[in-house]
C-alpha positions, 0 to 999 in steps of 0.5 A: 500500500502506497500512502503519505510518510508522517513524522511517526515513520522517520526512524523506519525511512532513515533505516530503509533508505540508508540500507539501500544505498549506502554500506554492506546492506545495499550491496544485496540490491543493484542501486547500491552506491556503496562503491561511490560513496561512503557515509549516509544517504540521509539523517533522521533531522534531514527527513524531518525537515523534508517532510514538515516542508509543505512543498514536499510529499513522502511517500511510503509502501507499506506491506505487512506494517513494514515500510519497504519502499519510499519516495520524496516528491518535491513540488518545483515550480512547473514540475515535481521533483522525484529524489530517493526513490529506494526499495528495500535492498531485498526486494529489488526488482519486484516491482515496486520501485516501477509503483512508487514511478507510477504513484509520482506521476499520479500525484503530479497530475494532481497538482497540475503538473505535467513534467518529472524531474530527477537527478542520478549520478552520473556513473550510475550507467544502469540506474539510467537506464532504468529511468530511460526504460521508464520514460525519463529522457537526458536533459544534458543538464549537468550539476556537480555532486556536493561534498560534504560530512555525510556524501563521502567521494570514494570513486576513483571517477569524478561524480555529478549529477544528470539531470533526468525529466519525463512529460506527461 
């Protein structure tokens, strides 16, 4: 079940997300980043203050009490921002990343817009092209990938972000 994230569930989305992206646990699922970089994807005090943001729509998949999935949309002038689209390492390839797609396009349509946009590292060739497969069209936009406390550069390649877009 897909339903809107509250601040009661931070703890949960904070563990999911960090396990699918960063450390050994993400190494189980194919959108791991733990070879690009070290630290956290996210903090508890990050998720917070996304989700009290009015601008913002996090939602959850939910199966058996249990949130396995998420996604954070971000109203952005004429288009909704789609960012830490993840899934539970374990249940990879189920499908349920191809929903949480499908249940941003509804709720932009909803708001009235008629453009998704994201953004990927730039090495993340296989994460691409699932977003391709997906609709989502390069839009040669290219943006440096910050450095900080959490984002820990440890790729022997230079990493930035490419900016992704799909019309409804």
């Amino acid at each position: 079940m897909i339903t809107k994230a509250t601040l009661q569930d931070i703890p949960s989305l904070n563990l999911l997300i960090n396990s699918a992206y960063r450390g050994e646990t993400s190494k189980k699922g194919w959108t791991t980043e733990a070879h690009l970089l070290e630290g956290k994807r996210t903090t508890e005090e990050e998720l917070t203050e996304i989700i009290q943001d009015p601008k913002n729509t996090f939602l959850k998949f939910t199966e058996n009490d249990k949130i396995i999935g998420s996604v954070l949309l971000v109203e952005k002038e004429h288009q909704l921002y789609v960012g830490m689209l993840t899934v539970s390492p374990e249940l990879q390839n189920s499908g349920i990343g191809k929903k949480m797609l499908a249940e941003a396009e509804v709720h932009a349509k909803s708001l009235g817009l008629s453009t998704l946009s994201m953004t990927v590292v730039s090495v993340r060739a296989e994460l691409i092209a699932w977003y391709k497969r997906h609709g989502y069209v390069d839009t040669d936009k290219r943006e440096a990938f910050p450095s900080s406390d959490i984002h820990i550069n440890i790729s022997d390649k230079p990493l930035e972000f490419i900016f992704l877009e799909k019309r409804l």
